[in-house]
C-alpha positions in Angstrom: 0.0 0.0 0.0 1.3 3.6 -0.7 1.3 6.5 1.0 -1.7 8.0 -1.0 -3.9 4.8 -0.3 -2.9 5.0 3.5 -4.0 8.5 4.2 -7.3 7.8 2.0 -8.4 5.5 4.7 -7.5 7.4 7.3 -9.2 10.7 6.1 -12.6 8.4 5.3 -12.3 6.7 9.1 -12.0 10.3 10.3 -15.1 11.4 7.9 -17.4 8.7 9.3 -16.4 8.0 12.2 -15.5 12.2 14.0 -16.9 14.8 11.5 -20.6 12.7 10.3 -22.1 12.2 13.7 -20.8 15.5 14.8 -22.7 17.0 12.0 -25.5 14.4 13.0 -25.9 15.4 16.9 -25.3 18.9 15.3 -28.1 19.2 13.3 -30.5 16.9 15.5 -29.4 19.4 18.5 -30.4 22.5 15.8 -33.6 21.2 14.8 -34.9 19.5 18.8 -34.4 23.5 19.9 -36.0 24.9 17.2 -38.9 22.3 17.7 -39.5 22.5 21.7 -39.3 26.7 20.9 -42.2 26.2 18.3 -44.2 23.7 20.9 -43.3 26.2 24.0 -44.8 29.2 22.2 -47.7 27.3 21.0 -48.7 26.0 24.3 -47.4 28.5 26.8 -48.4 31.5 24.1 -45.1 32.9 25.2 -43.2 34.6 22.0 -40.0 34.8 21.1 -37.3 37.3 22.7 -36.5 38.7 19.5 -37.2 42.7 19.5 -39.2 41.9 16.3 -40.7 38.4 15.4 -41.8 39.3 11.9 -38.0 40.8 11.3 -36.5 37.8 12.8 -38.9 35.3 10.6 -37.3 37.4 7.6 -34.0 37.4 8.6 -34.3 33.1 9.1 -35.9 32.9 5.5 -32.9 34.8 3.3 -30.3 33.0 5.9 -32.3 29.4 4.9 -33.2 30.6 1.1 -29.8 32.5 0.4 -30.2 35.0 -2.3 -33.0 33.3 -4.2 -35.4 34.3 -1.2 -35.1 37.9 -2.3 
C-alpha cells in the first residue's frame, strides 16, 4: 500500500467516524431547539425574545433561502 492509499483511509475513518455524527448530533441538537421553541410558544403563548418576530422570521428565510429568497 502507498502512501496515497494509507492516508485515503485514514481521512474516510476520520469522515465517518469524528466529522458525520458531529454533524448528525449537530443538526439533530439544531432542529430538537427549534422544535420545543415552536411547541413552547404554542402551548405556553409565550413569544419569542426577539425585538421583532416578523424581522426575525425574515431574517431566518434569506439565511435558509440565500439570495434566491429575495
Amino acid at each position: 500500500m502507498s502512501f496515497k492509499d494509507v492516508m485515503f483511509y485514514l481521512v474516510c475513518a476520520a469522515t465517518w467516524f469524528i466529522l458525520l455524527p458531529l454533524v448528525l448530533v449537530g443538526g439533530t441538537s439544531l432542529v430538537s431547539y427549534a422544535l420545543f421553541s415552536e411547541l413552547r410558544e404554542y402551548f405556553l403563548g409565550r413569544t419569542a425574545k426577539a425585538l421583532d418576530n416578523a424581522a426575525a422570521r425574515e431574517m431566518a428565510r434569506r439565511m435558509c433561502l440565500g439570495s434566491a429568497g429575495r
